[in-house]
C-alpha positions as a Markdown table, in Angstrom:
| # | Residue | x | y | z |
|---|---|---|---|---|
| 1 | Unk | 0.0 | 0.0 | 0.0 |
| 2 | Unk | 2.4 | 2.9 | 1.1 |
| 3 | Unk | 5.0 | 1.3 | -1.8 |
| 4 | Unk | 2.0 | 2.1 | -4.3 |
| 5 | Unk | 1.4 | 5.7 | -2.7 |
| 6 | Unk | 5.2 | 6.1 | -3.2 |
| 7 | Unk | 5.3 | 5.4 | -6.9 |
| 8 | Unk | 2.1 | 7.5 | -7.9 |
| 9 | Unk | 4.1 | 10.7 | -5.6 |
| 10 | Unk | 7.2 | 10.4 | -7.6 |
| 11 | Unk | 5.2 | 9.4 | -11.3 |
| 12 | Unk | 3.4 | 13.1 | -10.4 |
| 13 | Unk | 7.3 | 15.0 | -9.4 |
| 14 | Unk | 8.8 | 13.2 | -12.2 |
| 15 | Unk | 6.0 | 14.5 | -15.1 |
| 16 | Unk | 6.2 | 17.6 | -13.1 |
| 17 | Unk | 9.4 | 18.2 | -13.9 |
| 18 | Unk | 9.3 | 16.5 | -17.4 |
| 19 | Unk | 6.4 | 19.0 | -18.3 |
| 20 | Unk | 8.5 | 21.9 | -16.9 |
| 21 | Unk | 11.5 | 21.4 | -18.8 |
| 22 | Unk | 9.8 | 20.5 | -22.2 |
| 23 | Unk | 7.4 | 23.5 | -22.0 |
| 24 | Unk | 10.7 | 26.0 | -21.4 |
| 25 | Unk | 12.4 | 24.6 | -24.4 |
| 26 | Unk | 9.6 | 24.7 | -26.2 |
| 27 | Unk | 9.2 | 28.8 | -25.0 |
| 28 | Unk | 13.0 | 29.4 | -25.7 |
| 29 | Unk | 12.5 | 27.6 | -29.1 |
| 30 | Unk | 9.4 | 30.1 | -29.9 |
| 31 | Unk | 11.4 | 33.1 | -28.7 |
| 32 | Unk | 14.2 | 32.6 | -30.9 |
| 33 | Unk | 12.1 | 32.2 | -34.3 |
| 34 | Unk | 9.4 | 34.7 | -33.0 |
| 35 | Unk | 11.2 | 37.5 | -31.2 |
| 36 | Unk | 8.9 | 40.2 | -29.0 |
| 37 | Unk | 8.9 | 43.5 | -31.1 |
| 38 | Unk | 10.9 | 46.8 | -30.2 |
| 39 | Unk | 11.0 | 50.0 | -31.0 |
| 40 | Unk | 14.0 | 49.8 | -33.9 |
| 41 | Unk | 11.1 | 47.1 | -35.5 |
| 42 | Unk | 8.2 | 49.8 | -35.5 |
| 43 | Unk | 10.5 | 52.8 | -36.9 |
| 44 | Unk | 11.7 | 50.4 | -39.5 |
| 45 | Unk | 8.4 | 49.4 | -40.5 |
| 46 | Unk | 7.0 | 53.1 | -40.1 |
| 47 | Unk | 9.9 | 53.6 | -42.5 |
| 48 | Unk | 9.0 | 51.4 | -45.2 |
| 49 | Unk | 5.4 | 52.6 | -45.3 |
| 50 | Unk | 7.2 | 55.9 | -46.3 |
| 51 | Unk | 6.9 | 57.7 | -43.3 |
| 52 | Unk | 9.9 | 59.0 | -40.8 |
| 53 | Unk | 8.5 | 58.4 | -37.6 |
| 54 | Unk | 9.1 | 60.7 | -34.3 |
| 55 | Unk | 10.2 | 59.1 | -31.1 |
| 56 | Unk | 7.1 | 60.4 | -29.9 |
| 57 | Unk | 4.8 | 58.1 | -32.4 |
| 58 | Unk | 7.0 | 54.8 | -31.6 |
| 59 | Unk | 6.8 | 55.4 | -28.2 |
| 60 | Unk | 3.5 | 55.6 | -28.6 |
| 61 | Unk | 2.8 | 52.4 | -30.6 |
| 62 | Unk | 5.0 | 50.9 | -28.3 |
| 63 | Unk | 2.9 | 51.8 | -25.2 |
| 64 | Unk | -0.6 | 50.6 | -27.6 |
| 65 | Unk | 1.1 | 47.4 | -28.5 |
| 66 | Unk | 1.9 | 46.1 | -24.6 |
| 67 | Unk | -1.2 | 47.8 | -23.6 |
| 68 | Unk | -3.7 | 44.9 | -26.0 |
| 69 | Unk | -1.1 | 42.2 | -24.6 |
């Protein structure tokens, strides 16, 4: 009986820890390919609509885009 309670505890710490580490590769993975945007992305693509954009409107686009996170 305890031997069985033993076994299912460390089955859940094991796939604890199993989840954990795949899900933070996974996360790393995703960053790499899909990095979070700045502020040199937004002037650059304000720039190649044709525009020179302020600091003013990045910083403002900026504060829009981590405001609908």
């Amino acid at each position: 009986m305890l031997h069985d309670i033993l076994l299912i505890v460390l089955g859940l710490v094991v796939g604890a820890i199993a989840g954990f580490l795949i899900a933070r590769m996974t996360m790393k993975k995703y960053m790499q390919k899909n990095p979070p945007i700045n502020e040199k992305m937004i002037e650059a693509m304000m720039s190649s609509m044709g525009r020179k954009p302020s600091q003013k409107q990045v910083k403002q686009v900026m504060n829009q885009m981590t405001r609908n996170r």
